[in-house]
C-alpha positions, 0 to 999 in steps of 0.5 A: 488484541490477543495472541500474533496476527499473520497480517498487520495492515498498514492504513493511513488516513486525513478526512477521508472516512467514508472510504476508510469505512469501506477499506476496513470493511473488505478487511472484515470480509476476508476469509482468513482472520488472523489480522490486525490493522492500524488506522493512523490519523494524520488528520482531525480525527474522523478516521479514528472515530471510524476505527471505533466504530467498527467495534472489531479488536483487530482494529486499532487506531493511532494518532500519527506524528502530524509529518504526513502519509509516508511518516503514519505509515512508520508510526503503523509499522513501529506497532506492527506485530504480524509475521508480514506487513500489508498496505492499504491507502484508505481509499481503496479496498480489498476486492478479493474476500479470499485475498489474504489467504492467496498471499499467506499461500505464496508466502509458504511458497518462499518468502517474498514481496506479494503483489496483485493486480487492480481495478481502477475505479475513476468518475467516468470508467472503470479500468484495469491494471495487471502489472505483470512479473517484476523486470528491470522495467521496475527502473523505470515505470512504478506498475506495483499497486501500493494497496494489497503488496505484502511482505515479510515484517522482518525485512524492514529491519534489514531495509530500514523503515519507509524513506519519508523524503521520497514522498508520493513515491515511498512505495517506489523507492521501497520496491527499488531497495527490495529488488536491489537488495535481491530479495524475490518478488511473487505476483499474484494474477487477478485484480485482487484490489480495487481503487479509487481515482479522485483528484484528492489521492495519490494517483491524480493531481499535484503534478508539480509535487510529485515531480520533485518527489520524482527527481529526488527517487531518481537521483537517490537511486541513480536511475536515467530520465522518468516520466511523470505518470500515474497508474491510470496511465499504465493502467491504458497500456504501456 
């Protein structure tokens, strides 16, 4: 790779290649081309044969520290090179071909935590989330999709890298510290991500797991009593 991308685009991946191949290929359908994206194997190796695959230099792929999701995520954000970071699970996609140019466009608007709207995409019906402007519900409801949010590189080394100990709810604790911190939050209307809801994701399943993530958020952050909920649970109204 040659030259600053604007985006360094985070995806971590375990045996998930097919969807990972869908992922980098809303990436290559965007508009706007000054990206790059790290693929980081946490896995045997599928998702870096899928990275090759695509023959795209802006496509990079990195074997992980074997710690984990939160932890592949650090290792892509110790390679990131673009002005801002953008997160995308391996499972899920980018549905918008013009959505990198609408966040580099808020993103002229003051610098912020970019964030979008989904469709949620389970075996038996499609929903949809539209999580609204940030408030103090953010204490106690996560409504921020991960994949599609963006924010500057450079507030991470004033935030410090993703806290690895929070688990399923890395994402949480990170919007948590950004709007603690005062920095602003922009959101971009419209469900500019799509995302699949299977039991081997992060949204369904490991309830038991996800709640000791969810009490160590809570004690970290000093927050009262939280519901263990899902995105497809928002995504039926709140």
């Amino acid at each position: 790779m040659s030259g600053e991308p604007l985006f360094s685009v985070l995806i971590p991946t375990r045996g998930r290649p097919e969807f990972l191949a869908r992922a980098l290929a809303s990436l290559e359908r965007q508009t706007l081309g000054a990206w790059e994206a790290w693929v980081v194997e946490d896995g045997a190796g599928e998702g870096l044969l899928v990275a090759r695959s695509f023959l795209d230099p802006r496509v990079q792929g990195v074997r992980n520290r074997g710690q984990g999701q939160v932890a592949a995520r650090n290792t892509g954000l110790a390679l990131a090179r673009g002005r801002y970071l953008l997160f995308l699970d391996d499972d899920d996609w980018l549905l918008d071909t013009a959505y990198l140019h609408r966040v580099r466009r808020a993103q002229e608007m003051g610098e912020a935590l970019v964030y979008t709207g989904g469709l949620l995409f389970g075996p038996a019906e499609t929903r949809r989330l539209e999580p609204g402007e940030v408030g103090p519900w953010l204490l106690k409801d996560n409504r921020l999709l991960a994949s599609g949010t963006a924010l500057p590189r450079a507030w991470m080394d004033r935030l410090g890298p993703l806290d690895e100990a929070m688990g399923h709810y890395w994402d949480w604790d990170l919007w948590l510290r950004v709007y603690r911190a005062g920095l602003p939050f922009r959101y971009l209307k419209g469900p500019g991500v799509g995302i699949g809801l299977h039991g081997g994701n992060q949204s369904l399943g490991r309830e038991a797991e996800r709640a000791f993530c969810l009490e160590r958020l809570r004690a970290k952050h000093g927050l009262g009593p939280l519901a263990l909920k899902n995105h497809a649970e928002l995504a039926e109204g709140w």
